[in-house]
Structures are given as structure tokens and as C-alpha cells.
C-alpha positions as CSV (number, residue, x, y, z in Angstrom):
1,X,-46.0,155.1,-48.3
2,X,-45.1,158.7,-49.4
3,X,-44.5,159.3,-53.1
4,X,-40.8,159.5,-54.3
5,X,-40.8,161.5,-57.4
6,X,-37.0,161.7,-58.2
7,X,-34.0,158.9,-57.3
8,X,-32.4,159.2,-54.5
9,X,-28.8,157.9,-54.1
10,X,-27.8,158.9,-50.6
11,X,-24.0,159.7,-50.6
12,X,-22.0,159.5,-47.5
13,X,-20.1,162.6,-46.5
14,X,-17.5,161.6,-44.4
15,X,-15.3,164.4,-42.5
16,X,-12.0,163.6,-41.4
17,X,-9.0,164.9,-40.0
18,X,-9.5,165.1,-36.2
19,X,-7.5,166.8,-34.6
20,X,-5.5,166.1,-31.5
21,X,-3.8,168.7,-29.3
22,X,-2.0,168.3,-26.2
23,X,0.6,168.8,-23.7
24,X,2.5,166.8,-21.3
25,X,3.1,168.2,-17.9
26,X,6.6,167.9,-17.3
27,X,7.4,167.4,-13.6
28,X,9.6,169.8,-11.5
29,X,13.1,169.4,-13.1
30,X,15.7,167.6,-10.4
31,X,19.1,168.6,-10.4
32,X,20.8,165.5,-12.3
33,X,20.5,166.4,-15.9
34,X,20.4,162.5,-16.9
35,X,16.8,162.1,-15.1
36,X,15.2,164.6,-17.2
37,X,12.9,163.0,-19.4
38,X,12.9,163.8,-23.6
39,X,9.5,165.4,-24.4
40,X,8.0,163.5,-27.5
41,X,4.9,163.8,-29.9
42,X,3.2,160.7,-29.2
43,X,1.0,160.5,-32.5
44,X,-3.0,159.1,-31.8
45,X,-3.9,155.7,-31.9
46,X,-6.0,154.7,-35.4
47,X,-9.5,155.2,-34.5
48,X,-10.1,151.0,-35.8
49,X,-13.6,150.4,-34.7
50,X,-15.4,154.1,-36.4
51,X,-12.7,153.6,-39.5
52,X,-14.6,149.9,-40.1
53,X,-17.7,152.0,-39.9
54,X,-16.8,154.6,-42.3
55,X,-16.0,151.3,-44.6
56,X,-18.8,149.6,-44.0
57,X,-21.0,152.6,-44.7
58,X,-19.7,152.8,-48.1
59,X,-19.6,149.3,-48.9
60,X,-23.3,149.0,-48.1
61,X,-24.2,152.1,-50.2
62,X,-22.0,150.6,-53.0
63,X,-24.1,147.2,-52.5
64,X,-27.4,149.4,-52.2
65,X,-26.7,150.5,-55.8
66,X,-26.6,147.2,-57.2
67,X,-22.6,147.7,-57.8
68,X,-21.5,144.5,-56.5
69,X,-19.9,142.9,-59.5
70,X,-19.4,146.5,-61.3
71,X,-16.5,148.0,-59.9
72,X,-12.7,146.8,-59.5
73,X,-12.1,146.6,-56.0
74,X,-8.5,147.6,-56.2
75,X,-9.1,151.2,-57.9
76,X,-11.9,151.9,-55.6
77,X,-9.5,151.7,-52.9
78,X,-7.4,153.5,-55.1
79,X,-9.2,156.4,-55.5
80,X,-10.3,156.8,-52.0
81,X,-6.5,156.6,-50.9
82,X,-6.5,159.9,-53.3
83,X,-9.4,161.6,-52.5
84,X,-7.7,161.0,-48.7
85,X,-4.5,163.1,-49.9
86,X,-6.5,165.7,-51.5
87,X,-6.5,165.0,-55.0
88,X,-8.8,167.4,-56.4
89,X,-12.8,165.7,-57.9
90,X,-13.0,167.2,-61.2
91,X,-16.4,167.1,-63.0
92,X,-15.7,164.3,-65.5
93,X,-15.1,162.0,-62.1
94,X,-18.5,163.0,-60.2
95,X,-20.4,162.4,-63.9
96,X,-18.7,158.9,-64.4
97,X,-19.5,158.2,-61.0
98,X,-22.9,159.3,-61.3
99,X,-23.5,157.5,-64.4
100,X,-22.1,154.1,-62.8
101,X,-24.5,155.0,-59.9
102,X,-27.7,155.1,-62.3
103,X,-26.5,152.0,-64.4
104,X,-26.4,150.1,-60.9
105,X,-29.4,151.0,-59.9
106,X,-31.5,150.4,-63.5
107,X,-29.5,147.1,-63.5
108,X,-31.0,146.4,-59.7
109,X,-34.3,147.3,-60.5
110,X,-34.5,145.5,-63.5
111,X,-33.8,142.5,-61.7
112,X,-36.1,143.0,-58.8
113,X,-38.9,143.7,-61.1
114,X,-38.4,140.4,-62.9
115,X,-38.7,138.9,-59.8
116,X,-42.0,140.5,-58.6
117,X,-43.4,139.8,-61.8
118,X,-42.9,136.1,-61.4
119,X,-43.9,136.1,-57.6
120,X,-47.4,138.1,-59.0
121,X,-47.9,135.3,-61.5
122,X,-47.9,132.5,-58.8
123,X,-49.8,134.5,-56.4
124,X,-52.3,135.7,-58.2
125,X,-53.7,132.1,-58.3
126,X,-53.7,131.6,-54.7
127,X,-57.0,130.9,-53.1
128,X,-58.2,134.3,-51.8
129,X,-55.9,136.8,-53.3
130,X,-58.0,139.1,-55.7
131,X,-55.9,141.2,-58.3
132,X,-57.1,144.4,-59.4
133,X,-57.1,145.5,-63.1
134,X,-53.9,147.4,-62.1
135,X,-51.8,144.3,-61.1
136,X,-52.6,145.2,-57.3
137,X,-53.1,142.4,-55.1
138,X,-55.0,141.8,-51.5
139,X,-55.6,139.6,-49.3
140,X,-58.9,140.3,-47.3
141,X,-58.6,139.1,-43.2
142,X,-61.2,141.7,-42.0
143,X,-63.9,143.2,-44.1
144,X,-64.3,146.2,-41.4
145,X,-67.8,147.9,-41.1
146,X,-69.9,147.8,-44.5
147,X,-72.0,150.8,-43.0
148,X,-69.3,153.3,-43.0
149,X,-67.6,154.9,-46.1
150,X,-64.3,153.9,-47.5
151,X,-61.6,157.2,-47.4
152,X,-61.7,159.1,-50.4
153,X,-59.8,162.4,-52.2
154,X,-58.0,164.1,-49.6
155,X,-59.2,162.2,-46.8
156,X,-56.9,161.8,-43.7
157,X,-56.8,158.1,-42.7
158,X,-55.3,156.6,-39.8
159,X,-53.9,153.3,-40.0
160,X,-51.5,150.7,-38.4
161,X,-49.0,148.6,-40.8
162,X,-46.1,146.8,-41.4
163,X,-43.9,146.9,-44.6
164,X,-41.6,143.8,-45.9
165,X,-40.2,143.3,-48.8
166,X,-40.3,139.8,-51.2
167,X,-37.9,138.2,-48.7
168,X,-39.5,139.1,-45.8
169,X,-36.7,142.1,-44.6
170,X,-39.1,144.4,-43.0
171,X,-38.3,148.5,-43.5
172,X,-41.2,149.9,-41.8
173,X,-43.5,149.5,-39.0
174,X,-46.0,151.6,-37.6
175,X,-45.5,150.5,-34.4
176,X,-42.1,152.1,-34.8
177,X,-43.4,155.2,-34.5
178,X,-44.2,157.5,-31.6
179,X,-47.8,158.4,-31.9
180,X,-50.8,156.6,-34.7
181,X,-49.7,157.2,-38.3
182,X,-52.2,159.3,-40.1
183,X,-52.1,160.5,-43.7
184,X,-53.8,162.3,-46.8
185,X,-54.6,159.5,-49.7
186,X,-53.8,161.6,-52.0
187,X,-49.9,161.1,-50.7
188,X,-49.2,157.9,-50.5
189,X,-48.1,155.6,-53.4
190,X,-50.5,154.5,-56.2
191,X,-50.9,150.9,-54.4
192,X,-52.0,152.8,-50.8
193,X,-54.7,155.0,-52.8
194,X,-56.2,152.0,-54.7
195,X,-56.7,149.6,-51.8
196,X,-57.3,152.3,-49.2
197,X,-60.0,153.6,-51.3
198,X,-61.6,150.2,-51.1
199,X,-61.2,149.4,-48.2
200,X,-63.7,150.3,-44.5
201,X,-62.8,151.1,-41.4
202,X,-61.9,148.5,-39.4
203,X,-60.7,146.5,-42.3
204,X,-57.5,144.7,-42.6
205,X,-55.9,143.5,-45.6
206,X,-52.3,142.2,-47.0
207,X,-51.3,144.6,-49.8
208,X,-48.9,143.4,-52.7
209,X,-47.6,146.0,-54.2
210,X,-46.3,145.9,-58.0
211,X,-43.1,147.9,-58.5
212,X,-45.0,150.2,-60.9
213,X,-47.5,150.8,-58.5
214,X,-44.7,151.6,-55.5
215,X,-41.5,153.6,-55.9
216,X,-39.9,151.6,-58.9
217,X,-36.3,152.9,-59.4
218,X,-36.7,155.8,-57.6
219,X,-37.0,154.1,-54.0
220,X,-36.1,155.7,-51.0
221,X,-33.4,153.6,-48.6
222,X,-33.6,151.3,-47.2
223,X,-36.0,149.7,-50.1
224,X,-34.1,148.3,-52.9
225,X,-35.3,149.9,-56.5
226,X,-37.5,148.0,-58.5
227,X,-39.4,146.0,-55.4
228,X,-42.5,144.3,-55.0
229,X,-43.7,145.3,-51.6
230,X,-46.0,143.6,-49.0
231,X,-48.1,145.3,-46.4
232,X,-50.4,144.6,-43.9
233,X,-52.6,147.1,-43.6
234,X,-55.5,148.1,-40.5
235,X,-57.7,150.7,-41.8
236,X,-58.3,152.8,-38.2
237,X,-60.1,155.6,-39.0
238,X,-60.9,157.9,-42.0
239,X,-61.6,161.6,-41.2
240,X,-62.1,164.4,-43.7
241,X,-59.4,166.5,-45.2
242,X,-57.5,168.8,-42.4
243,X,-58.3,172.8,-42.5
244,X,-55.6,173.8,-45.4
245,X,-55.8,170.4,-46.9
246,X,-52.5,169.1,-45.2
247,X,-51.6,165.6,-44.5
248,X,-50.2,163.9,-41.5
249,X,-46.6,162.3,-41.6
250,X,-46.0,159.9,-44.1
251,X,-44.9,156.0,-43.8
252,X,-42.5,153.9,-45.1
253,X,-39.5,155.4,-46.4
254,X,-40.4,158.8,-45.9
């Protein structure tokens, strides 16, 4: 999981206005003047199918930001239709918009973090989960090789995983991915570096991850802000840090 350090509201750019130019071969004219045919400007067909898209694109986003039961259907529609005609986006609009944006998102978070809160209580007292003094929980179903060290610092570690969240929608999957995932510890989120740095290779464990100890608020899509997240983690390989201290590609979100 790679760090987020600031929110990150995607916005949807959307260009429009395509443009369609033609002409229509008239055939040879014939000598009766009634059999000519009248040219006219047939205007294009409504794209419906990619104009459902562009809709569904921003109602997603909108339902991404927690905005659900925020905003009056009616003047969104209202103010697209607008911003369709050209009406011009002055400053105060992309502040209150931004503002509405943050609120949604807080409001989101708040709630999901509620709810991994409660989920950590219950768990917590399941037979076999250990919690860590940081609120991290694991589940242990391979110990890996006691002999060998467990990655630490700037190690590079290679690992396969899988990434859900507390309703079991996954969002990442290293087996998604086009070659083994490798990665510096120190680049991942605070849950990765604590169990990673207890764990041996060979080793496979079920993470929960606390919000606080993920990407809280500022979570990259498609991870909703304010999530508990679950992994299950195979610790591969651990190497020592690359010439120029550089880590691999990052999972989850990245």
C-alpha cells in the first residue's frame, strides 16, 4: 500500500462538442427539374450509450464523496445544463464546490471509521487474531522460516496479496499485476511496515488495517476514506535496499 499524503478527489474532465462534418454526393443532375433532390443538414444522432457514461461517471464520483443525500438533485442538473452553455465558473463556485467536496468526504470517513472501530472490537476477541499495541490486527496461517530475518529499514520485499475492504469489495490484487510486486518498507502505509517487519519469509498472514494506520481521509480511489482494510499478505522474499535506495512499484491504490 503506497502512502497518500494529501486527499485526492479525482474530478472528471469531460470534453465535448464533437464535431461532425460532411458532404452528400449529389448524383448527376437529370434534366427534369422536379427529380432534383433538396440538399439538407441532417444534424447527428445523440451519442445515448457514451452520454449515460459521462452521467454515470459523475454520479459515481458524487457517491464516492459521500454526497448522496447532500446535494439537490434538480440544481445539480441545473448547473451542468449551464456549465453546457458556457456559463462562465467563477471562483466563489469552484470554492463552494470544493468545500461540499471535503464536508462529503469528512462526513464518509467519519462514518466508516465508526464502523471499523466496532468491527476491531469484535474481532479482536476472536480466537487467533493478535492485536498489536497500535490497534493492528493479524491473523497468522503460515509462520514462514524462523531462520531467516524479517525485512527491515529500506529493505525491498517481494510479496503476493489481495486487498478488500470491510464488505468484502476487493480493490487490489497482486495477481493483477504483470510481473511479482516488490517494494521498499519504508513506502508503504503504517499497517504494511508494522506487520511486514514482523513477519519471515515465507510467512502468510491476514492484515486488518485500522483507518489510522491506512490512508484515513486521504484515500486514493477506488477505497472509500476512512476504511478499515483487510489483506492477505505472502511475504516472498526480502532483499536489501536497491543501489540509490529506490523502491519497486507500489500496491493498492497507487
Amino acid at each position: 500500500m503506497h502512502k497518500a499524503n494529501t486527499a485526492r478527489i479525482r474530478r472528471a474532465s469531460v470534453l465535448t462538442g464533437i464535431a461532425l462534418a460532411g458532404s452528400a454526393a449529389l448524383a448527376q443532375a437529370p434534366s427534369s427539374p422536379e427529380s432534383l433532390p433538396s440538399p439538407t443538414a441532417s444534424a447527428p444522432a445523440p451519442d445515448e450509450q457514451s452520454s449515460y457514461s459521462i452521467g454515470l461517471v459523475f454520479g459515481s464520483q458524487l457517491h464516492g464523496a459521500g454526497l448522496d443525500n447532500t446535494l439537490s438533485f434538480d440544481a445539480v442538473m441545473r448547473g451542468f445544463k449551464d456549465g453546457m452553455e458556457g456559463k462562465s465558473l467563477t471562483e466563489e463556485y469552484k470554492q463552494r464546490a470544493m468545500q461540499l467536496m471535503r464536508a462529503g468526504r469528512e462526513n464518509l470517513a467519519a462514518h466508516n471509521r465508526a464502523a471499523a472501530r466496532e468491527f476491531l472490537a469484535k474481532n479482536g476477541k476472536v480466537e487467533g487474531i493478535t492485536t498489536t499495541a497500535s490497534g493492528l490486527q493479524y491473523r497468522v496461517f503460515k509462520a514462514g522460516d524462523a531462520k531467516r530475518a524479517s525485512p527491515t529499514g529500506g529493505d525491498t520485499v517481494t510479496v503476493n496479496y489481495r486487498g478488500q475492504l470491510l464488505d468484502g469489495t476487493e480493490f487490489d490484487n497482486s495477481d493483477n499485476h504483470p510481473q511479482a510486486v516488490t517494494l521498499s518498507l519504508n513506502g508503504v502505509i503504517k499497517g504494511w511496515q508494522e506487520a511486514l517487519s514482523l513477519m519471515k519469509p515465507g510467512a502468510k498472514w491476514r492484515l486488518f488495517v485500522p483507518p489510522e494506520l491506512a490512508y484515513d481521509v486521504n484515500s486514493p480511489p477506488p477505497i472509500p476514506p476512512g476504511s478499515l482494510l483487510i489483506f492477505d499478505v505472502e511475504l516472498v522474499k526480502v532483499e536489501a535496499p536497491p543501489p540509490g535506495g529506490q523502491g519497486a512499484r507500489q500496491p493498492a491504490g497507487s
